[in-house]
Z-matrix of the N, CA and C atoms (Angstrom, degrees):
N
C 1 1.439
C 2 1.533 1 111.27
N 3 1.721 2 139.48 1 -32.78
C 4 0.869 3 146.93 2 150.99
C 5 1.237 4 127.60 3 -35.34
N 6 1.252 5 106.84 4 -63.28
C 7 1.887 6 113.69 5 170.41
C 8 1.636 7 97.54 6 -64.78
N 9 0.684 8 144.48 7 -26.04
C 10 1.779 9 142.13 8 -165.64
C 11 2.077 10 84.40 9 -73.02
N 12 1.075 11 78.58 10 -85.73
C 13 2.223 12 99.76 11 -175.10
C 14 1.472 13 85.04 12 -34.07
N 15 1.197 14 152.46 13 -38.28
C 16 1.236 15 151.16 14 -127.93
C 17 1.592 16 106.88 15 -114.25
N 18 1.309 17 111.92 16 -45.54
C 19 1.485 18 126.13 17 -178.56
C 20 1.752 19 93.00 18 -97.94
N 21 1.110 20 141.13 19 -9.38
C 22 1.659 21 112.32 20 158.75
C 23 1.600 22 109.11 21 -116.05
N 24 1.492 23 132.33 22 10.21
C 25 1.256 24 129.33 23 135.51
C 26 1.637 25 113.75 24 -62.39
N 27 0.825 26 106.31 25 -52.30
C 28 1.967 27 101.59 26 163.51
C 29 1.458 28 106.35 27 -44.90
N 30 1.351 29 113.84 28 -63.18
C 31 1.723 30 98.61 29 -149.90
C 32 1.454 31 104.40 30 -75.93
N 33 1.321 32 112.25 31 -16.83
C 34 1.629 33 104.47 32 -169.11
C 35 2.098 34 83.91 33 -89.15
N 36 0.766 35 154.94 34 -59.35
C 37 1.743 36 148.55 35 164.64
C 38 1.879 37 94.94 36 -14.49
N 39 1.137 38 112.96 37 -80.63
C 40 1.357 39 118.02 38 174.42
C 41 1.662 40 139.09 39 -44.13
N 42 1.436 41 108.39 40 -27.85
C 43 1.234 42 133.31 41 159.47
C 44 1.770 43 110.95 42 -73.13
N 45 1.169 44 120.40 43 -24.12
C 46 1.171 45 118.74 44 -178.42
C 47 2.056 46 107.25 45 -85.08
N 48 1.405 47 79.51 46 -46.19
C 49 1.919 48 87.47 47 -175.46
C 50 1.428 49 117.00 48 -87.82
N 51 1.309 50 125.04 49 -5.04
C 52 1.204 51 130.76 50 167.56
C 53 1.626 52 128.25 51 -88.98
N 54 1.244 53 117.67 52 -24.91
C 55 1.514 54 129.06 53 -160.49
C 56 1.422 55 75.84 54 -137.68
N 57 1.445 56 103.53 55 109.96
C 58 1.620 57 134.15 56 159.58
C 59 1.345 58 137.42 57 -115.02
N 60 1.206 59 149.08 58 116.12
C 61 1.132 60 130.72 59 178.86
C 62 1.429 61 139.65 60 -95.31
N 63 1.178 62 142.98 61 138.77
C 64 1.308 63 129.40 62 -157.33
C 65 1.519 64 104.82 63 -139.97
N 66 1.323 65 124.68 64 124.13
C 67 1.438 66 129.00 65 -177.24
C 68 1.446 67 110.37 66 -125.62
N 69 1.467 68 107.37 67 129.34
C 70 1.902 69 118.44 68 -167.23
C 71 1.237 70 92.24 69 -105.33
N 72 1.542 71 97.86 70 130.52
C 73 1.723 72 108.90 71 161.98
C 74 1.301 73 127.96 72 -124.75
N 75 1.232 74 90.30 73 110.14
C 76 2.134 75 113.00 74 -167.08
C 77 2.172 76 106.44 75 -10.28
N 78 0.578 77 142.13 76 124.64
C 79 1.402 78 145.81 77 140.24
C 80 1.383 79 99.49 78 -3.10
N 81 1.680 80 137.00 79 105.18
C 82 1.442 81 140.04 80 158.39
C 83 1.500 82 109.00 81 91.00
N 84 1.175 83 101.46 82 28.16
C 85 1.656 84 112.14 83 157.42
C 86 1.343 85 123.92 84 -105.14
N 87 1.413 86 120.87 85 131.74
C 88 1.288 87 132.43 86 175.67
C 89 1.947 88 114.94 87 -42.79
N 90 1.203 89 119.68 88 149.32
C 91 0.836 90 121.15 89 174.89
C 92 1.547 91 118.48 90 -141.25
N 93 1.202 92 135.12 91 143.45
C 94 1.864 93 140.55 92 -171.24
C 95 1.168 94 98.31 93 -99.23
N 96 1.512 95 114.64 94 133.70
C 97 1.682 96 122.87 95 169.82
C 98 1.614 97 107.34 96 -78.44
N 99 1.228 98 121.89 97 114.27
C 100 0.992 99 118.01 98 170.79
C 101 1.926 100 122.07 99 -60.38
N 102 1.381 101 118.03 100 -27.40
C 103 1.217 102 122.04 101 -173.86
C 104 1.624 103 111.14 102 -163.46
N 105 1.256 104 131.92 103 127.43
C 106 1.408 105 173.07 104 -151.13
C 107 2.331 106 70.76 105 -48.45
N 108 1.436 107 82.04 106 125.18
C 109 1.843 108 92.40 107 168.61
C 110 1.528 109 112.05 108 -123.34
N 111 1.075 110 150.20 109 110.45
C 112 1.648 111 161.18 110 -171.02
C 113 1.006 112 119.38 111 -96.73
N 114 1.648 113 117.08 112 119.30
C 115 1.460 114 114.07 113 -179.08
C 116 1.729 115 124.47 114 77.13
N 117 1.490 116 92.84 115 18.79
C 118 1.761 117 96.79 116 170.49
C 119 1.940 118 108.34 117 -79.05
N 120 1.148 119 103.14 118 142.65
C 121 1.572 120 119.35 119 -173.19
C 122 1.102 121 109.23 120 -99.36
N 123 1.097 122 105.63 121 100.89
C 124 1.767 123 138.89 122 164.48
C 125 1.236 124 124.54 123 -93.98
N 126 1.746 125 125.06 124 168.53
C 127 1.035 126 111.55 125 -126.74
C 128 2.469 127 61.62 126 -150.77
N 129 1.593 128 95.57 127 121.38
C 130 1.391 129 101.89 128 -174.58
C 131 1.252 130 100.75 129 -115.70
N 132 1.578 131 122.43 130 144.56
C 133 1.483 132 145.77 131 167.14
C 134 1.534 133 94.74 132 -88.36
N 135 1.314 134 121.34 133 137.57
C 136 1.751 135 147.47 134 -178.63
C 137 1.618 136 88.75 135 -111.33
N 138 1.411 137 118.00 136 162.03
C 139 1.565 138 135.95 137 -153.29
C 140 1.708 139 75.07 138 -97.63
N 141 1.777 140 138.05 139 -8.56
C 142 0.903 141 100.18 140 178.14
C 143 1.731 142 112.13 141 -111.10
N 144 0.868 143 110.59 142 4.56
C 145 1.601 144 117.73 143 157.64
C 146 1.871 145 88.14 144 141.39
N 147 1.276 146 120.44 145 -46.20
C 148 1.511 147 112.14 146 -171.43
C 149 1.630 148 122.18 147 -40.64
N 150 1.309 149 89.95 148 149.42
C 151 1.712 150 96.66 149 -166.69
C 152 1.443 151 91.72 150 -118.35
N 153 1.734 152 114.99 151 128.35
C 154 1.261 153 103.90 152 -169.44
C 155 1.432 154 95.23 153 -151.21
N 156 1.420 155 152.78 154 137.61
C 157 1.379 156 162.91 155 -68.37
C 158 1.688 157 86.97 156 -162.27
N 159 1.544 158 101.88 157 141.73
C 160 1.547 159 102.65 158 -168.54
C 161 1.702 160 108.22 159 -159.85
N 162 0.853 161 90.28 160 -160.93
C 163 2.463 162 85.21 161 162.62
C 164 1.281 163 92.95 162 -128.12
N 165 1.601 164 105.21 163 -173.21
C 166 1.527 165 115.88 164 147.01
C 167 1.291 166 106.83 165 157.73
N 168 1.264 167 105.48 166 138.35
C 169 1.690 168 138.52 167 -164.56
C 170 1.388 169 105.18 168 -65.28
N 171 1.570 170 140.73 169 98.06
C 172 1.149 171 158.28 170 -152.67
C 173 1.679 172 77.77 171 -114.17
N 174 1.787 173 107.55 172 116.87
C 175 1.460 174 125.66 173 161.77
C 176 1.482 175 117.29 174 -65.57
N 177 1.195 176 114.65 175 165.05
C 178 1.487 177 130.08 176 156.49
C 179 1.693 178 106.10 177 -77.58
N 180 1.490 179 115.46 178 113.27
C 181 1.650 180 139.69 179 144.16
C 182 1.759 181 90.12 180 115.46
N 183 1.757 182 108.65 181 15.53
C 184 1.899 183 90.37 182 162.78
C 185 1.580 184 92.13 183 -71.57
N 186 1.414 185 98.77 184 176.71
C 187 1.589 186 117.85 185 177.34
C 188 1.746 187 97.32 186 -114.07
N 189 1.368 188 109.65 187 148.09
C 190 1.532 189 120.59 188 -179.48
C 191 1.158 190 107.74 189 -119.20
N 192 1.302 191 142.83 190 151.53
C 193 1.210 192 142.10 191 171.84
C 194 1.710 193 101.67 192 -177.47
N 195 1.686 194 96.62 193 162.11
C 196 1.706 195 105.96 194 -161.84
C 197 1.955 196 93.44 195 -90.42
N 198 1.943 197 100.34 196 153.43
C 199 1.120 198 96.09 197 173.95
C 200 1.394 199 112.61 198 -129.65
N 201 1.644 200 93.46 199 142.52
C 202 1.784 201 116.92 200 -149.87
C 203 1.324 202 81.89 201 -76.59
N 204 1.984 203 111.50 202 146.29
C 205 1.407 204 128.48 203 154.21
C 206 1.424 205 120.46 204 -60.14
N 207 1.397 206 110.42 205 125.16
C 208 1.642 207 93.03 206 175.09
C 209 1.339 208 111.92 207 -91.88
């Protein structure tokens, strides 16, 4: 009964680290936060044009995406 519990605690350990999934998202596609991120370092515009370095608490279901130079 040991080796039994023993050989499918292995395979389910192995089933986890073996079969991975990986999904590519094109260059300038939107993306959904799956879960609340804290303390990401961002980069803030002032009412007088200066751009000056800050944190900030990125929610669960904003959308992220890169922004093109004009």
């Amino acid at each position: 009964m040991k080796k039994l519990s023993l050989i499918i605690l292995i395979s389910i350990m192995l089933n986890g680290c073996l079969f991975t999934r990986s999904v590519y998202v094109p260059h300038g596609q939107a993306v959904r936060l799956r879960e609340e991120v804290k303390g990401v370092k961002v980069w803030i515009k002032l009412k007088t044009g200066e751009t000056v370095p800050s944190t900030f608490t990125l929610y669960e279901g904003w959308y992220c995406l890169p922004l093109e130079d004009d």
